[in-house]
Residue, then its C-alpha position, 0 to 999 in steps of 0.5 A: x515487456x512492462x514490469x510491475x510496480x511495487x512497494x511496501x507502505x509504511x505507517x507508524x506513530x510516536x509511542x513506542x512499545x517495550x522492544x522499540x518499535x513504534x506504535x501503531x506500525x502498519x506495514x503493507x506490501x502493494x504490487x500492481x501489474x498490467x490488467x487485460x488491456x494495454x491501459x489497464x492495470x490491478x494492484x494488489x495489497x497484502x497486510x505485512x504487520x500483525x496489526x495493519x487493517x485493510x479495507x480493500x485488497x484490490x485496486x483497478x486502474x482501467x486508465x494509466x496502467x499499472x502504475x496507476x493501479x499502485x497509486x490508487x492503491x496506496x492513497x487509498x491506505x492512506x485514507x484508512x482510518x487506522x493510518x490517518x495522523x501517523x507517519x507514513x514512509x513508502x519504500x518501492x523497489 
């Protein structure tokens, strides 16, 4: 049985706010799974931080599996706008 890949995307800046959080933060959690057939696989990204901006929430992979679907997934949250220029830290499980 395949299990799925996961992993929360992290973006964040120099600046920080009052409390020591750095500015912008963006914080994602991405989840793929396997998808119709033995090659294909879907993610799925959810917005973790209040201020993270999503342009797409799902991803097909119809080659590669579900892996593929989680890579495509967070290079495309690497090429948001909001995300361009800052640090970017990705923690899988």
């Amino acid at each position: 049985m395949e299990t799925d890949d996961q992993g929360s995307p992290k973006f964040w800046g120099q600046d920080r706010d009052q409390f020591g959080m750095p500015e912008p933060y963006n914080s994602y959690l991405v989840i793929s799974s396997p998808w119709e057939t033995k090659e294909c696989g879907i993610a799925s990204v959810v917005p973790i931080s209040g201020n993270a901006r999503l342009s797409k929430a799902q991803f097909l992979a119809e080659r590669g599996g579900e892996r593929a679907a989680f890579e495509s997934a967070v290079a495309s949250l690497k090429d948001e706008v909001s995300n361009t220029g800052l640090r970017f830290e990705l923690q899988e499980d």
